[in-house]
VEXMARZA-803101 format. One record per residue (C-alpha): x, y, z; residue in three letters. Coordinates in pm, whole numbers, padded with zeros to 5 digits, always signed. Example, Ala and Ser with C-alpha at 12.3 -4.5 7.8 and 13.67 -1.06 7.14 Angstrom:
2
+01230-00450+00780ALA+01367-00106+00714SER
//
This chain:
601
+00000+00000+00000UNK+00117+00328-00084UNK+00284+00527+00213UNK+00387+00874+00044UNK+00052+00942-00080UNK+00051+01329-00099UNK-00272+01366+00015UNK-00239+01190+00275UNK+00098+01283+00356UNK+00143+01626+00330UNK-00216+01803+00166UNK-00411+01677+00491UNK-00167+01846+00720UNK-00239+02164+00537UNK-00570+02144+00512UNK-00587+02096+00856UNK-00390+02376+00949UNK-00603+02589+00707UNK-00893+02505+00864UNK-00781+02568+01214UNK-00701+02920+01115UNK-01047+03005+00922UNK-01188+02843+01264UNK-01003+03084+01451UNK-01152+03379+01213UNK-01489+03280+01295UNK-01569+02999+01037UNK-01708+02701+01142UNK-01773+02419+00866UNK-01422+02434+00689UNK-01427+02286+00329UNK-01035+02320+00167UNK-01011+02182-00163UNK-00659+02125-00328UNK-00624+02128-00721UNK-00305+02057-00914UNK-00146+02368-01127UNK-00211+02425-01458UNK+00133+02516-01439UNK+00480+02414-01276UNK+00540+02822-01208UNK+00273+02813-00988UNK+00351+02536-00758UNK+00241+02184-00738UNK-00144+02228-00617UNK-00349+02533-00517UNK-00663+02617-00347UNK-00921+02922-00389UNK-01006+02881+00003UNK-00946+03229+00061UNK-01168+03355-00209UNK-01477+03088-00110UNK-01453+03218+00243UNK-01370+03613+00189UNK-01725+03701+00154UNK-01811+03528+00515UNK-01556+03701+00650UNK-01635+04039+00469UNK-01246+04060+00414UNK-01038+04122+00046UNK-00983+03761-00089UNK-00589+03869-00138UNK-00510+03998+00206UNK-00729+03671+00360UNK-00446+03454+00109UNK-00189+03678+00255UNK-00270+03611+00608UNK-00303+03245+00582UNK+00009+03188+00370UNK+00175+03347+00648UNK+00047+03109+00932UNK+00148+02832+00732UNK+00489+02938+00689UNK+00488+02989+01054UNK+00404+02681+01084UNK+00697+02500+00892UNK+00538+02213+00744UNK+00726+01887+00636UNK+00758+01802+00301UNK+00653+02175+00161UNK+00958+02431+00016UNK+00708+02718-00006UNK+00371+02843+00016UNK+00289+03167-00184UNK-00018+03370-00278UNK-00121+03526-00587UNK-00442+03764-00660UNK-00702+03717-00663UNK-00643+03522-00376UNK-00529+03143-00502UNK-00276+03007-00261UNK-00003+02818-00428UNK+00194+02529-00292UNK+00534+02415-00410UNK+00657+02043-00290UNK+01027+02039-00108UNK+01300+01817-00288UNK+01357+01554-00030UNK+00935+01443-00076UNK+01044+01378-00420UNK+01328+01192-00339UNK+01140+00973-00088UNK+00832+00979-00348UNK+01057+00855-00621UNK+01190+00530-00419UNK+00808+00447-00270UNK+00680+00397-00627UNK+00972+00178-00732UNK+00911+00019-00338UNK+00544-00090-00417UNK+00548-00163-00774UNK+00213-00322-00858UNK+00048-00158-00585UNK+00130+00181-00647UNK-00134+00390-00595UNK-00384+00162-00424UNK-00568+00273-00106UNK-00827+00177+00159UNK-01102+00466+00072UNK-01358+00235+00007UNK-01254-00079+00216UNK-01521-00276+00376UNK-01756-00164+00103UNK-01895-00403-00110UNK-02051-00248-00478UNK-02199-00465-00753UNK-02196-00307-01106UNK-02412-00430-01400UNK-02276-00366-01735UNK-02342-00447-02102UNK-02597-00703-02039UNK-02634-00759-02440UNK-02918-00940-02580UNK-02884-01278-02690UNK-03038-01215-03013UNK-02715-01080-03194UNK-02388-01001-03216UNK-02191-00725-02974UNK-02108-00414-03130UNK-01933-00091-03053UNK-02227+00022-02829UNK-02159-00303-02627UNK-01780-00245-02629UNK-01814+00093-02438UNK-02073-00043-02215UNK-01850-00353-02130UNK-01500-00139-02123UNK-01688+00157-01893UNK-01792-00154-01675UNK-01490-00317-01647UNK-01278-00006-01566UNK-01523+00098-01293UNK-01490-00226-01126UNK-01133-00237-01135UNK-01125+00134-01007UNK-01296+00056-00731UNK-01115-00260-00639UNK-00781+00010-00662UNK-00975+00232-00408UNK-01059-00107-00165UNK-01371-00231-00243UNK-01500-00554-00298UNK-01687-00534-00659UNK-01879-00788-00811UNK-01974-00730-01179UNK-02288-00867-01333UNK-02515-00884-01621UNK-02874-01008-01712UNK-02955-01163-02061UNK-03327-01103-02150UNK-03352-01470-02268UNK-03708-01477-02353UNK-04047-01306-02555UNK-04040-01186-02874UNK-03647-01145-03000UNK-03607-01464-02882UNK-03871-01623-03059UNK-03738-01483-03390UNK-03408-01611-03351UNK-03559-01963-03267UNK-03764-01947-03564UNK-03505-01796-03806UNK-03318-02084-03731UNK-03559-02320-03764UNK-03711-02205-04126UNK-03367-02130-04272UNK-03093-02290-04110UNK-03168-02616-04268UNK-02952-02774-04499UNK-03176-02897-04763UNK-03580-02839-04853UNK-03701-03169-04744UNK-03654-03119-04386UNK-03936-02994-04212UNK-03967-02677-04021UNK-04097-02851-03705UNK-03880-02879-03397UNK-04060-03259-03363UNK-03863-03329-03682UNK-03555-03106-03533UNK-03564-03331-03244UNK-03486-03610-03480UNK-03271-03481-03729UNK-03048-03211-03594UNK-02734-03270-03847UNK-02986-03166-04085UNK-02979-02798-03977UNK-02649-02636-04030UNK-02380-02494-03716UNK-02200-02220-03718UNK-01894-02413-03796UNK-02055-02592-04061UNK-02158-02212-04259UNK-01823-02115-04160UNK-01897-01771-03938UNK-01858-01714-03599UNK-02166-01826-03311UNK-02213-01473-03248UNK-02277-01387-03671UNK-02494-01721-03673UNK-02758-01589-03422UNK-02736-01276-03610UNK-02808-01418-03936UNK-03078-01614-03731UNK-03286-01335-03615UNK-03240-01105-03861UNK-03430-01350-04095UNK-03654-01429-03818UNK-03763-01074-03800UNK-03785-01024-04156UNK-04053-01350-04211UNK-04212-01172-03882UNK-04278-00869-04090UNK-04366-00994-04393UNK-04613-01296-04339UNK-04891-01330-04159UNK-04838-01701-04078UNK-04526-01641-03979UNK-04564-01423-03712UNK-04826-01605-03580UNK-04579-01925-03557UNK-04350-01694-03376UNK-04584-01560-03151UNK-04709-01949-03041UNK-04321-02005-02978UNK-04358-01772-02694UNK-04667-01870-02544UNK-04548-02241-02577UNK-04191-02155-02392UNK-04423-01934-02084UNK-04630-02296-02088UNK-04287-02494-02051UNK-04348-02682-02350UNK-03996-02904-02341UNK-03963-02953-02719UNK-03950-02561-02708UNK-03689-02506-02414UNK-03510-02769-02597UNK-03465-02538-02946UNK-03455-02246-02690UNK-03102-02400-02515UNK-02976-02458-02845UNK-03007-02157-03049UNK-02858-01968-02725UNK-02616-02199-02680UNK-02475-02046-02988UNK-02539-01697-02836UNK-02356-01748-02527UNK-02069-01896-02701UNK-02042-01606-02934UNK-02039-01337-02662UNK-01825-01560-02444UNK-01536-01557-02722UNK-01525-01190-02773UNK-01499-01130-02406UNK-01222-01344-02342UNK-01106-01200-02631UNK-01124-00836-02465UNK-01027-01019-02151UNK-01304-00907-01984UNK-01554-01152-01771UNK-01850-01106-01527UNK-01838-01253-01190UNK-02206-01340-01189UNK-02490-01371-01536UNK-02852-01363-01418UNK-03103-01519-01636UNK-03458-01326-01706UNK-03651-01637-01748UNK-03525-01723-01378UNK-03686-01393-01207UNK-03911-01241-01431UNK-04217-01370-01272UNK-04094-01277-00912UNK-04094-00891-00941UNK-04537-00955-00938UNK-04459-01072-00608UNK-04315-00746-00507UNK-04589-00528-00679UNK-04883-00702-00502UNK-04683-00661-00193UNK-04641-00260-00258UNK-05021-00258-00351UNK-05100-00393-00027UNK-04835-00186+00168UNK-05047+00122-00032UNK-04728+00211-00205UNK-04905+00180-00559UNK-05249+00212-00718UNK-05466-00016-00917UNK-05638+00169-01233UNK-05949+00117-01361UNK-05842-00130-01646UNK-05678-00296-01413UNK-05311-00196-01481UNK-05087-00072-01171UNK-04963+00249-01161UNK-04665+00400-00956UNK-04721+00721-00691UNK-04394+00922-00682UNK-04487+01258-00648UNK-04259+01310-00335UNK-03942+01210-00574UNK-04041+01496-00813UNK-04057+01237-01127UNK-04316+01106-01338UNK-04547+00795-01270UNK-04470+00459-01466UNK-04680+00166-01464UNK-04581-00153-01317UNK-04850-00374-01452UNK-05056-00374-01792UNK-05390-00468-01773UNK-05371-00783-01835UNK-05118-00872-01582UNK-04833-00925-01786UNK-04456-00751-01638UNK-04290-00472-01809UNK-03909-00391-01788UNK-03926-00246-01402UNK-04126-00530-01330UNK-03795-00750-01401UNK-03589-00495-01293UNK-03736-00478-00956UNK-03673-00818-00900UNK-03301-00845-01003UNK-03242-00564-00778UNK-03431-00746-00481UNK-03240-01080-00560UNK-02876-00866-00607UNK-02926-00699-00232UNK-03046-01034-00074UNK-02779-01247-00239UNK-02484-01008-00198UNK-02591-00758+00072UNK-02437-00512-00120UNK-02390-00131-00027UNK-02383+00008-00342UNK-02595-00134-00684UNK-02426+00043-00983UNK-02587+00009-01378UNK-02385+00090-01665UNK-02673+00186-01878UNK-02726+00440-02185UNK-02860+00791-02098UNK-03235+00727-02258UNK-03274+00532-01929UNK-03205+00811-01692UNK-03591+00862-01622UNK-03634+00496-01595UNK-03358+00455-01395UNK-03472+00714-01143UNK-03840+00565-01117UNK-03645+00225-01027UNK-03451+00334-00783UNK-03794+00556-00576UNK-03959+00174-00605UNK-03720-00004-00460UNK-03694+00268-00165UNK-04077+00237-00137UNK-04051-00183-00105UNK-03792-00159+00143UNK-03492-00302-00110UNK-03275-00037-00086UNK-03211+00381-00039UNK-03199+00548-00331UNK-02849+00653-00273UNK-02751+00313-00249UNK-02820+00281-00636UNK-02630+00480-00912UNK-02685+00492-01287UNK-02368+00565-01508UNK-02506+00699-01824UNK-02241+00649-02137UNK-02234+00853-02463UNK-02344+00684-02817UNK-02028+00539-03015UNK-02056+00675-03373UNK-01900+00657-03682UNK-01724+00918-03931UNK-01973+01075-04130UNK-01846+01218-04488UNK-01737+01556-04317UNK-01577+01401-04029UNK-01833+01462-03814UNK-02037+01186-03589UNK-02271+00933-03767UNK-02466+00685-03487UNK-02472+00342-03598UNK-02789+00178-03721UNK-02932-00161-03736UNK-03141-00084-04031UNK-02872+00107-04208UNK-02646-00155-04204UNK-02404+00078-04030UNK-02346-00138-03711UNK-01956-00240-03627UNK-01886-00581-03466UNK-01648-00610-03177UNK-01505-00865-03348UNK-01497-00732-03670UNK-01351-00376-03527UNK-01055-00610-03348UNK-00965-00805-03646UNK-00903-00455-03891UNK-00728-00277-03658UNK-00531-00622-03552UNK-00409-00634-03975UNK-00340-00237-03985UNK-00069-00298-03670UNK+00045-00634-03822UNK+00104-00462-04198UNK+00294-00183-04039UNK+00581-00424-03866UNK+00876-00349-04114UNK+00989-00729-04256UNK+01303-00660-04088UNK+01218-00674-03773UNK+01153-01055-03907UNK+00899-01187-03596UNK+00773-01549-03620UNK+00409-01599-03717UNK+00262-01685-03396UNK+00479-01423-03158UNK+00343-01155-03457UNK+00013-01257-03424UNK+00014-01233-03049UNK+00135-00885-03009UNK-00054-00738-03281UNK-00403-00883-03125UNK-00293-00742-02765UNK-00200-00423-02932UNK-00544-00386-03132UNK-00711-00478-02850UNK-00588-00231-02606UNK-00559+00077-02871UNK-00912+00015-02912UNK-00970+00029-02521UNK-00756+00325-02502UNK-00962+00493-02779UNK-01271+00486-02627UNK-01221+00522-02237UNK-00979+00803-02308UNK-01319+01013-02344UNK-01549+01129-02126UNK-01769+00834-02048UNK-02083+01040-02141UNK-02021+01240-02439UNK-02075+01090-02766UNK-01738+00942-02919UNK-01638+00896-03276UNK-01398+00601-03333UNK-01172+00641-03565UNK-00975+00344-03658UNK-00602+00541-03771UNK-00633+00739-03473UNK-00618+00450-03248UNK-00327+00341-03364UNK-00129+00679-03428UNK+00187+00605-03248UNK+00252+00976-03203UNK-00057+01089-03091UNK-00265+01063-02799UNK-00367+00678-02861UNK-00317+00382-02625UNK-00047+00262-02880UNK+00166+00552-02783UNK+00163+00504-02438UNK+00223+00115-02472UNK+00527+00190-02696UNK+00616+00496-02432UNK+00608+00173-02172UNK+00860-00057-02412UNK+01060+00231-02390UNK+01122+00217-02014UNK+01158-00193-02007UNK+01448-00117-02332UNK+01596+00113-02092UNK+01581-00088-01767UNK+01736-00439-01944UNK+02062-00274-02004UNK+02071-00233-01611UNK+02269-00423-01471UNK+02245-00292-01112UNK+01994-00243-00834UNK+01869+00126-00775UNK+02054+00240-00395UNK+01818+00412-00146UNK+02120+00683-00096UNK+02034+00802-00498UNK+02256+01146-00542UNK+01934+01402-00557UNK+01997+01729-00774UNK+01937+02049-00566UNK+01780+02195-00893UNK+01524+02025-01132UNK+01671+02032-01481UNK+01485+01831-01767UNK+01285+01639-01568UNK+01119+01840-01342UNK+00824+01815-01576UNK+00850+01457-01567UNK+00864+01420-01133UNK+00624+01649-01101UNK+00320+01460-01310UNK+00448+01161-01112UNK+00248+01305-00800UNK-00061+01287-00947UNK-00125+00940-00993UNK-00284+00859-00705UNK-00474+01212-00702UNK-00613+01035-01045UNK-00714+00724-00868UNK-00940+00863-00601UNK-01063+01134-00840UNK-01197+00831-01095UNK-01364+00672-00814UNK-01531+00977-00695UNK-01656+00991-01069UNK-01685+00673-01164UNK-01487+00721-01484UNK-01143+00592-01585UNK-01147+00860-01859UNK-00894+01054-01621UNK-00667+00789-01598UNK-00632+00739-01969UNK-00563+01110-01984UNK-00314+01130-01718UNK-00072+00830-01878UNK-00107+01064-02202UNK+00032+01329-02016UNK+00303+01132-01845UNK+00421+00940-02132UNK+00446+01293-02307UNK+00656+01450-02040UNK+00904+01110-02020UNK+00917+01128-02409UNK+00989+01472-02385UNK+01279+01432-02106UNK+01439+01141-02278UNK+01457+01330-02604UNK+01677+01558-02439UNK+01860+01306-02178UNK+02139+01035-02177UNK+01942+00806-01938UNK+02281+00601-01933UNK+02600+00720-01907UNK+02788+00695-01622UNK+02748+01008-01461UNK+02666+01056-01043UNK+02313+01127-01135UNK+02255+00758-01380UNK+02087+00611-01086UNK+01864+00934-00992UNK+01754+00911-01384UNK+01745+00511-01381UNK+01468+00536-01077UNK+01276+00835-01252UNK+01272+00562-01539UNK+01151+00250-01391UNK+00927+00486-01161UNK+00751+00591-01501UNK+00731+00263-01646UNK+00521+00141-01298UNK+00287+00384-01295UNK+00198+00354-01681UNK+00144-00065-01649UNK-00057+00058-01338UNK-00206+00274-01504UNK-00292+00025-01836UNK-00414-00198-01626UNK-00668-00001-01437UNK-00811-00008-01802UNK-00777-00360-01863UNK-00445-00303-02069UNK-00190-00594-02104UNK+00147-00418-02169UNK+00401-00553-02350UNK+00798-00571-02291UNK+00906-00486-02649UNK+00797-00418-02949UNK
//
């Protein structure tokens, strides 16, 4: 665990003191916020306390600054050169030399654990993400959803929490029909077999595999549906061969569940491949057909409890006027559950089976409202606070329209990119661009370019803002110069290059300049990655760790543009641990996104 955290180790004491002054002024509730600079001339963090607290005080925000940046340096703090104010009251703080030292040798200390802490421990969060529908294959839309997931369970498990991830697959009604019958009508290899599952039963090496048609599961249940749907539309007779398929499967007909496994069988194998391709799991897959008919139970419960309100057709109807947000119903008319109904019941089975403290859902942003009327239920039944449940909302992924601009990706359009498909392009562009010199065998070649597809394309789209709306572009991902996961990797081969041709162990006594030179740059945006930890926790986005190793693999570029790293002088070992120190935090860093680095390249 990491020991010279700065917050811990040297903002908290000033904070502290800061507060004990504006206490002594007359303030009660203290609130001191620290920021890093926007730049190096003005210190190493800085907080606008002075100005936020001027007006209570009825005093000029500069002379407050003055006064307090003169009780601090009465106060000679460890670990802090100076302390300076500027107008319009910001009070600056500059880190001493010897907490870099000591900084420097605590990163290369903890390695791997660099930049953990104990904020959260004791906590126990589930998050639900991607959840895709059995129905078809996982496209970009899926990919952010899983990758947003993934990166706010491991985020959390950095900040000491015990995280479970999940998903649901709505395994039943309609869709599902359609793929069962798609692949019952047209999956067949010849006319003369009959489009009965009795016959299917019998004869299932007449219907074709997804080995046998020579596409992957995942692009077998597409093909599937998508003629499912299309016979659905079209014919009359079809639809209403569909439609029995469902009310068959809610009678447990067993011929039925029997096609039912099958065709998802495929599904499940399809999705399973591309997330082990991803390297990306979930600890725990709920089933709808398992709990859909449960969340009734809980309705006739709230009805009872006078939480809810039966209308006049008969459907139920919510009453959440005191949460300021529009009624939903619970029930139609005729009995039958809608999407809360389900939903009320997962989250009922996730907080009995895992007494969890917080429920996260990775879900898109047209489910805000829904997502809010959830939550009130569930307060109203007794599951759960609302602030124990938080919905991340994530942007659309798009395409590049004709001007460069975004394009969303439609179904109908045929616009949709695979995960797969997405992998397997930018996996060729990175295998084409090896020179034949550097003369790799087949199989290494074929290793490194998938794990450097796969995490350019995670860098790509968790380097944005989780919920603005993201155009991937496949060249950028894999610009080696610019701000793409591929630069950073390659920044990381740089440091191992470096560190092989050491042939010595780093000494605690390292010869420490008394004046930055070249690197200052560099040490400096090595304080922040812990800072960047907490902060994408507190947000529940890993965007700002993406951005961070940008910036630090731009500042060690920068530096060893300009520096012998290796050559013998008293100050090779102080720029050998700034070196290895840099290559820690970035394979941290990677893997807080679900990166696998990679030695050399």
């Amino acid at each position: 665990m990491v020991l010279m955290d700065i917050e811990n180790s040297v903002l908290n004491a000033l904070k502290s003191q800061i507060k004990s002054f504006l206490n002594i002024k007359g303030v009660d509730q203290v609130v001191v916020d620290f920021e890093r600079t926007s730049d190096q001339k003005f210190g190493d963090f800085s907080t606008n306390v002075a100005m936020k607290y001027s007006k209570i005080l009825k005093s000029n925000p500069t002379e407050l600054a003055k006064e307090i940046v003169s009780y601090l340096q009465s106060k000679k703090l460890e670990s802090i050169q100076k302390v300076e104010f500027i107008s319009p009251g910001f009070i600056n703080l500059f880190i001493d030399h010897a907490f870099f030292k000591n900084y420097l040798l605590e990163i290369i200390k903890e390695g791997p654990n660099f930049g953990k802490n104990q904020i959260l421990k004791d906590q126990r969060w589930v998050v639900e993400h991607t959840s895709p529908n059995p129905n078809k294959a996982m496209h970009l839309g899926h990919l952010r959803n899983n990758l947003v997931g993934m990166g706010i369970v491991r985020i959390l498990k950095w900040n000491g929490a015990e995280v479970i991830s999940d998903a649901v697959y709505n395994d039943r009604g309609i869709a599902i029909a359609k793929l069962m019958y798609g692949f019952l009508v047209h999956m067949k290899k010849n006319n003369s077999a009959l489009s009965e599952i009795s016959y299917w039963l019998s004869n299932k090496n007449s219907w074709y595999t997804p080995e046998e048609k020579g596409i992957k599961p995942d692009a077998f249940v597409t093909e599937c549906y998508v003629l499912g749907e299309q016979d659905f539309k079209k014919d009359v007779d079809s639809e209403k061969e569909t439609r029995d398929l469902v009310v068959k499967w809610e009678n447990n007909d067993l011929m039925v569940w029997e096609l039912w496994k099958h065709v998802l069988g495929y599904a499940y194998q399809g999705i399973n491949d591309t997330l082990n391709r991803l390297g990306n799991h979930w600890d725990k897959i709920w089933y709808e057909h398992e709990h859909y008919q449960k969340g009734k139970d809980l309705i006739s419960r709230g009805l009872k409890e006078g939480a809810f309100q039966t209308l006049e057709d008969g459907a139920v109807l919510t009453d959440l006027k005191k949460y300021n947000i529009p009624d939903t119903i619970l029930l139609k008319k005729d009995g039958t559950s809608l999407y809360i109904t389900q939903d009320l019941a997962l989250t009922f089975l996730k907080k009995n089976e895992y007494n969890a403290d917080k429920l996260v859902w990775i879900i898109g942003p047209e489910q805000s409202l829904a997502m809010k009327q959830l939550f009130a239920v569930c307060e109203q039944l007794g599951i759960g606070k609302v602030e124990d449940f938080t919905h991340v909302p994530y942007g659309y992924v798009g395409l590049k329209d004709e001007e460069g601009g975004f394009k969303k990706m439609s179904s109908r359009d045929g616009t949709v990119v695979l995960i797969d498909d997405v992998i397997d392009i930018i996996k060729n562009k990175i295998k084409n661009g090896f020179s034949e010199e550097k003369n790799i065998e087949k199989a290494k070649l074929d290793e490194l370019s998938e794990r450097l597809a796969v995490g350019a394309i995670k860098f790509s789209i968790l380097r944005s803002d989780k919920t603005q709306n993201l155009t991937f572009d496949i060249n950028q991902s894999i610009d080696v110069h610019g701000d793409s996961g591929v630069y950073v990797m390659y920044s990381y081969v740089r440091t191992q290059s470096i560190l092989r041709k050491v042939k010595k162990e780093i000494p605690e006594n390292i010869k420490f300049p008394n004046i930055f030179g070249e690197e200052e740059a560099l040490l400096r945006s090595l304080l922040y990655f812990p800072e960047t930890i907490k902060r994408s926790q507190e947000e529940l986005s890993v965007h700002y760790i993406a951005q961070y190793l940008l910036e630090l693999s731009s500042n060690f570029n920068s530096w060893y543009a300009k520096e012998v790293i290796l050559d013998g002088s008293e100050t090779e070992d102080y720029k050998i641990a700034i070196t290895k120190a840099v290559g820690i935090i970035i394979k941290n860093g990677l893997g807080i996104l679900g990166i696998k680095t990679v030695e050399e390249i």
